[in-house]
MIVEX-418110 format. One record per residue: residue number from 1; residue in one letter; y, z, x of N, C-alpha, C in turn. Coordinates in Angstrom, 3 decimals, always signed. Example, Ala and Ser with C-alpha at 12.3 -4.5 7.8 and 13.67 -1.06 7.14 Angstrom:
<marfis>
     k   r        nc2        nc3        nc1       cac2       cac3       cac1        cc2        cc3        cc1
     1   A     -5.690     +7.800    +13.190     -4.500     +7.800    +12.300     -3.300     +7.800    +13.200
     2   S     -2.250     +7.080    +12.850     -1.060     +7.140    +13.670     +0.030     +7.870    +12.900
</marfis>
This chain:
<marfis>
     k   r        nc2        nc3        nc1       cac2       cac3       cac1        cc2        cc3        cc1
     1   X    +54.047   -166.098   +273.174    +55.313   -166.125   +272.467    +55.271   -166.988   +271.199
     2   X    +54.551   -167.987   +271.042    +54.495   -169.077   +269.814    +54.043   -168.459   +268.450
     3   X    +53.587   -166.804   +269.014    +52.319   -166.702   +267.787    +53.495   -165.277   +266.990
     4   X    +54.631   -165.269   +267.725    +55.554   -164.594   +267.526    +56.415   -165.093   +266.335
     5   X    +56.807   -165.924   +266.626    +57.546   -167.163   +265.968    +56.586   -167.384   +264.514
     6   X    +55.594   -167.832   +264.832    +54.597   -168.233   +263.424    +54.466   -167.371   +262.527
     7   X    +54.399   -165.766   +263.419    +54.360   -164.884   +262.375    +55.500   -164.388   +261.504
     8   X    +56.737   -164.608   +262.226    +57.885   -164.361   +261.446    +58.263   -165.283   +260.441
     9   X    +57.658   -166.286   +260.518    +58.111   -167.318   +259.053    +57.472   -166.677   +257.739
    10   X    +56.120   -166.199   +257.545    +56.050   -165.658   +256.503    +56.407   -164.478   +255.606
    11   X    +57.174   -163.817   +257.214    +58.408   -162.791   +256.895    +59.564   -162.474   +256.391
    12   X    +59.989   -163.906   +256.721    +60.907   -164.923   +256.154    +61.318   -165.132   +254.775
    13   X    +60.220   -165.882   +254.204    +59.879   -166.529   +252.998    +59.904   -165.687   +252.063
    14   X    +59.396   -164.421   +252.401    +58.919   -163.493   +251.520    +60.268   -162.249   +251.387
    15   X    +61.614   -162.805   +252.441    +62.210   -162.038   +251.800    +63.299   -162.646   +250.906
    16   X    +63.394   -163.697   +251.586    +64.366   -164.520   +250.678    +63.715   -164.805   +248.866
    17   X    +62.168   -165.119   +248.951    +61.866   -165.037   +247.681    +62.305   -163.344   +246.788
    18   X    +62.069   -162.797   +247.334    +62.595   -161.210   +246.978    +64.209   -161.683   +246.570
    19   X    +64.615   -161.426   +247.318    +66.248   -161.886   +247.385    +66.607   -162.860   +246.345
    20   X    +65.761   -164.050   +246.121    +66.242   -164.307   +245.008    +65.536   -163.820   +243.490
    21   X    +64.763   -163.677   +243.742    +64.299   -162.791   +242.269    +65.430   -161.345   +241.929
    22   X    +65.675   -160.926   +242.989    +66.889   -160.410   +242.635    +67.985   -160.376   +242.278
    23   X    +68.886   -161.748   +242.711    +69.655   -162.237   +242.075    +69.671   -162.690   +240.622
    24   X    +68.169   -162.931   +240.329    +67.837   -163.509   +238.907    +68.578   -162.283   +237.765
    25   X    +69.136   -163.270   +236.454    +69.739   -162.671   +235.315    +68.602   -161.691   +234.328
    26   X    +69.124   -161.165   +234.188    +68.048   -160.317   +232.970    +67.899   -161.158   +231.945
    27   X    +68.980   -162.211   +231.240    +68.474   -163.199   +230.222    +67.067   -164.056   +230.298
    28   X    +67.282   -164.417   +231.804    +66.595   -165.337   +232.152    +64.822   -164.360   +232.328
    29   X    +64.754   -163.450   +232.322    +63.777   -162.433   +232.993    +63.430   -162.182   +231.614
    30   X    +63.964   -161.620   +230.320    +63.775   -161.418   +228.415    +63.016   -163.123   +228.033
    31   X    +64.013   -164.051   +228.912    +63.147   -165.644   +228.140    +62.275   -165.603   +228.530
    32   X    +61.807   -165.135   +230.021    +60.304   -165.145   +230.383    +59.351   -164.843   +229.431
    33   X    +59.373   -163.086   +229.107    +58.589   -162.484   +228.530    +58.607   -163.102   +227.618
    34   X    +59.515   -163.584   +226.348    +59.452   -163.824   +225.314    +58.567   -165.397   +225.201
    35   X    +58.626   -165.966   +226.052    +57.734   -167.045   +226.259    +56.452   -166.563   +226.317
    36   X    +56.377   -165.934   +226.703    +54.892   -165.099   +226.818    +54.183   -164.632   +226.058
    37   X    +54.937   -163.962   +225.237    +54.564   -163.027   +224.339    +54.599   -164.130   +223.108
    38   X    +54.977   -164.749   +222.910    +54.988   -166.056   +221.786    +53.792   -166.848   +222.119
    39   X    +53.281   -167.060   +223.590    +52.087   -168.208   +223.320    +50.884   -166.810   +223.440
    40   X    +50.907   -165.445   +223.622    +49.725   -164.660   +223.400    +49.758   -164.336   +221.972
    41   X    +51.020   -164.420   +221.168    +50.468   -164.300   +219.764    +50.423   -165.288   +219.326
    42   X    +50.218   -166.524   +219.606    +49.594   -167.792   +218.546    +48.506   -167.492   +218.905
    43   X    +48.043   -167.921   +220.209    +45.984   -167.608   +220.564    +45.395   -166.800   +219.879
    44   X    +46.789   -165.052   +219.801    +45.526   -164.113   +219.356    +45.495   -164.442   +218.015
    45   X    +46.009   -164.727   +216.987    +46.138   -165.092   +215.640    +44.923   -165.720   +214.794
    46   X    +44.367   -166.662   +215.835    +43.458   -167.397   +215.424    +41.864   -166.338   +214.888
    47   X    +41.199   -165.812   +213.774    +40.477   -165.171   +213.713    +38.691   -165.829   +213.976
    48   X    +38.042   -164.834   +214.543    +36.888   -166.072   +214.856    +35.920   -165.128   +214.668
    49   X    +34.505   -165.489   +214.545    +33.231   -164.718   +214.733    +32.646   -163.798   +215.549
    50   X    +33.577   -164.223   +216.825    +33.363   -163.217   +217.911    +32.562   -162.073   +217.718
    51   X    +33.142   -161.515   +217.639    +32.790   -159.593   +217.097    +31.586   -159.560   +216.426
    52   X    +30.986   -160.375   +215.714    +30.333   -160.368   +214.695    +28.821   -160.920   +215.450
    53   X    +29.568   -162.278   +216.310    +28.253   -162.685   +217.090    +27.972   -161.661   +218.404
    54   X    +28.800   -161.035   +218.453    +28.216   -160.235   +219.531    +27.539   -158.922   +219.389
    55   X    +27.773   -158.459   +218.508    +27.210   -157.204   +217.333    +25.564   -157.794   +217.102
    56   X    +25.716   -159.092   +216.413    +23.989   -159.591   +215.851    +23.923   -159.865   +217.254
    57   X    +24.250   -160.706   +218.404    +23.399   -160.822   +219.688    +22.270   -160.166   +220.304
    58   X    +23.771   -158.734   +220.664    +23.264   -157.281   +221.532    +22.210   -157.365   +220.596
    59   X    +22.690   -156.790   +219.568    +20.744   -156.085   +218.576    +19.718   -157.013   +219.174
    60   X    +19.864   -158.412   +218.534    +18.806   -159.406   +218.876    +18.304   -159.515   +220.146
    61   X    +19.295   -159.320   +221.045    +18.984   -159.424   +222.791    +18.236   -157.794   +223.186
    62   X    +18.717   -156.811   +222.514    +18.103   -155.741   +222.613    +16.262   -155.337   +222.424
    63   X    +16.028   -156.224   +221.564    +14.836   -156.196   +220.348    +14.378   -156.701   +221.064
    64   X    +14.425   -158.054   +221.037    +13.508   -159.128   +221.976    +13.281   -158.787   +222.965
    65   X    +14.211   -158.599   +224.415    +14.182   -158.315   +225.352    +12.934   -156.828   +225.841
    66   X    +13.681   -156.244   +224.982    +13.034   -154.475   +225.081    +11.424   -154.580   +224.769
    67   X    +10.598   -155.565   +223.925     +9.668   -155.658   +223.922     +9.099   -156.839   +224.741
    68   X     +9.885   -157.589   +224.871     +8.894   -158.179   +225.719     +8.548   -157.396   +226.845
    69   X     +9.721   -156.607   +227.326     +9.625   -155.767   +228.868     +8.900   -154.859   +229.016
    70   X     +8.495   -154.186   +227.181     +7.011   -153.333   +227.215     +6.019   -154.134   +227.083
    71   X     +5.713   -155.292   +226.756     +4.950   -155.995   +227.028     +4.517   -156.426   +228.625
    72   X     +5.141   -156.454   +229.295     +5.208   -156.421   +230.691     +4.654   -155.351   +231.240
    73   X     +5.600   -154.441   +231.020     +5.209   -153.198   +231.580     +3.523   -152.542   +231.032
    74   X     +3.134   -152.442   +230.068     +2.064   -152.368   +229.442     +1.058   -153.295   +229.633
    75   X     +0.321   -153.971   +230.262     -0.033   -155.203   +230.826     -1.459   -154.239   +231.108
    76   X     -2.970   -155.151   +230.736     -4.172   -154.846   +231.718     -3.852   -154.877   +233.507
    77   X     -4.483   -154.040   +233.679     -4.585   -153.949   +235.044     -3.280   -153.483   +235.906
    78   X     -2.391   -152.689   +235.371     -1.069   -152.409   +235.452     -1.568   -150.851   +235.711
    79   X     -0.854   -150.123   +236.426     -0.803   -148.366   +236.114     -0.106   -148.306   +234.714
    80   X     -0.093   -147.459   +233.808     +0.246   -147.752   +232.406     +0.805   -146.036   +232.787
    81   X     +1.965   -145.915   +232.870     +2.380   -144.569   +232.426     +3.766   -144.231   +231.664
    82   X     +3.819   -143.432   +230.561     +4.680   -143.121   +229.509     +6.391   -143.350   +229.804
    83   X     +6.578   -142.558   +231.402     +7.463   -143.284   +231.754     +7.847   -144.613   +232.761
    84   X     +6.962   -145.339   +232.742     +7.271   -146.836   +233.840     +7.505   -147.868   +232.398
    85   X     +6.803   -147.195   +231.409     +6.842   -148.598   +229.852     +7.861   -148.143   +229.361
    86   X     +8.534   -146.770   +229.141     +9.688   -146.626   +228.797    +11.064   -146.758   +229.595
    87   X    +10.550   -146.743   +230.943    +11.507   -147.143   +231.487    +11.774   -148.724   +231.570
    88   X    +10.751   -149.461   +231.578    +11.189   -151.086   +231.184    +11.390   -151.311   +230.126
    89   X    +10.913   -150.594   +228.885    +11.198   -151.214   +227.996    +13.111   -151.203   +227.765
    90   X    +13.477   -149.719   +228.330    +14.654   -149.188   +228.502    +15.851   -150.642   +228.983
    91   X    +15.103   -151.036   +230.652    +15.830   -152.495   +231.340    +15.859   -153.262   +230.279
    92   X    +14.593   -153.762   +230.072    +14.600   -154.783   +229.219    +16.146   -155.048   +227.710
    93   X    +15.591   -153.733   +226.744    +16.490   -153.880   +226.530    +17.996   -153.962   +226.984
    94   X    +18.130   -153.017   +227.739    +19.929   -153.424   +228.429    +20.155   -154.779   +229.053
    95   X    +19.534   -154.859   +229.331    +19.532   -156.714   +230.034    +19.994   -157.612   +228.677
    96   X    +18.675   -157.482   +227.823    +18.984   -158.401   +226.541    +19.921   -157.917   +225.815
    97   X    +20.347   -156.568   +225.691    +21.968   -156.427   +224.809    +23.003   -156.982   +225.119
    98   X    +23.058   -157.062   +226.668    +24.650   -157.532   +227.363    +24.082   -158.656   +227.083
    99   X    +23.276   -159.856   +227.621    +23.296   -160.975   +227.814    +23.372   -161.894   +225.942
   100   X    +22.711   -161.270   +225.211    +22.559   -161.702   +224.283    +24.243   -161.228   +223.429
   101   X    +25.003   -159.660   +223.967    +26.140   -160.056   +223.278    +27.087   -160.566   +223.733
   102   X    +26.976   -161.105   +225.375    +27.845   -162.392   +225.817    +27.595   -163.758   +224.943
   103   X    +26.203   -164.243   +224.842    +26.266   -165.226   +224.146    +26.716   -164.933   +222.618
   104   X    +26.149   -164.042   +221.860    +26.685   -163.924   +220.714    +28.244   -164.036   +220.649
   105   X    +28.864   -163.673   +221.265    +30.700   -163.711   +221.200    +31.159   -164.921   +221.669
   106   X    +29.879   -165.924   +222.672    +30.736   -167.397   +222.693    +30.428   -167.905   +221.763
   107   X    +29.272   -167.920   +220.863    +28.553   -168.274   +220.076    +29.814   -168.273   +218.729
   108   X    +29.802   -167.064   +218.333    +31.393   -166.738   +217.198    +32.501   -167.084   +217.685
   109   X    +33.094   -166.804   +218.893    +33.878   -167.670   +219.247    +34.393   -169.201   +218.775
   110   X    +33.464   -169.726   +218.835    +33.384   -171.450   +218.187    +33.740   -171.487   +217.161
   111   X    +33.193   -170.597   +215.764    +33.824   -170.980   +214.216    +35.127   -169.955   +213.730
   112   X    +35.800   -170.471   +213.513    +37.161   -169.785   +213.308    +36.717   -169.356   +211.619
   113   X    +37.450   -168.072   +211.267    +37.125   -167.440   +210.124    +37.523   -168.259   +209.054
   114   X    +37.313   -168.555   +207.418    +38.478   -169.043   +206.720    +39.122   -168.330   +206.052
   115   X    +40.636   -168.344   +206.477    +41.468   -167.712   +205.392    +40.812   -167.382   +203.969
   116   X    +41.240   -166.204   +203.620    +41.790   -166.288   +201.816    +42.420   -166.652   +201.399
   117   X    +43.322   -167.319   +200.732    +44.140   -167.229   +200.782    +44.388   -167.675   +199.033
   118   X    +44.343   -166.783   +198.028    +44.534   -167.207   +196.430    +45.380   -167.117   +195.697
</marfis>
């Protein structure tokens, strides 16, 4: 019987929270959003490198990566066939595009653009 009881409290809670969100004013529900929507357009406002470092990354993470991984794959004493080097070189690169255009976009991230402003 106790485990009866325990379970109905969160039954509880959850309707009265309902219940009062329902009672809530639509003014009060517009100030929300508008609070919201005011601190997502200051953040987004700010212009930064982002885009730019993640564009040169991928390439760079692509390049590097993709050869070293035919370098790997292409190796003495390796079975060497047309598709096992193209297929690593293939990993390789996808590995180094994403990883290199994650860092590239924290990387731009950091310097904020400068205005024109003449």
């Amino acid at each position: 019987m106790p485990l009866v009881r325990v379970s109905l409290v969160p039954a509880l809670l959850l309707s009265c929270t309902t219940a009062l969100r329902a009672q809530a004013s639509d003014s009060s529900r517009i100030g929300a959003l508008e609070r919201f929507r005011t601190a997502s357009e200051s953040t987004a406002t700010t212009q930064t490198w982002s885009a730019t470092g993640a564009w040169v990354g991928g390439l760079a993470g692509a390049v590097t990566f993709g050869a070293a991984f035919y370098k790997f794959t292409h190796r003495d004493g390796a079975v060497n066939t047309t598709a096992g080097n193209a297929g690593g070189t293939m990993v390789g690169a996808a590995f180094g595009a994403a990883g290199g255009a994650l860092l590239g976009a924290f990387i731009g991230s950091l310097f904020p653009k400068q205005s024109r402003h003449n």
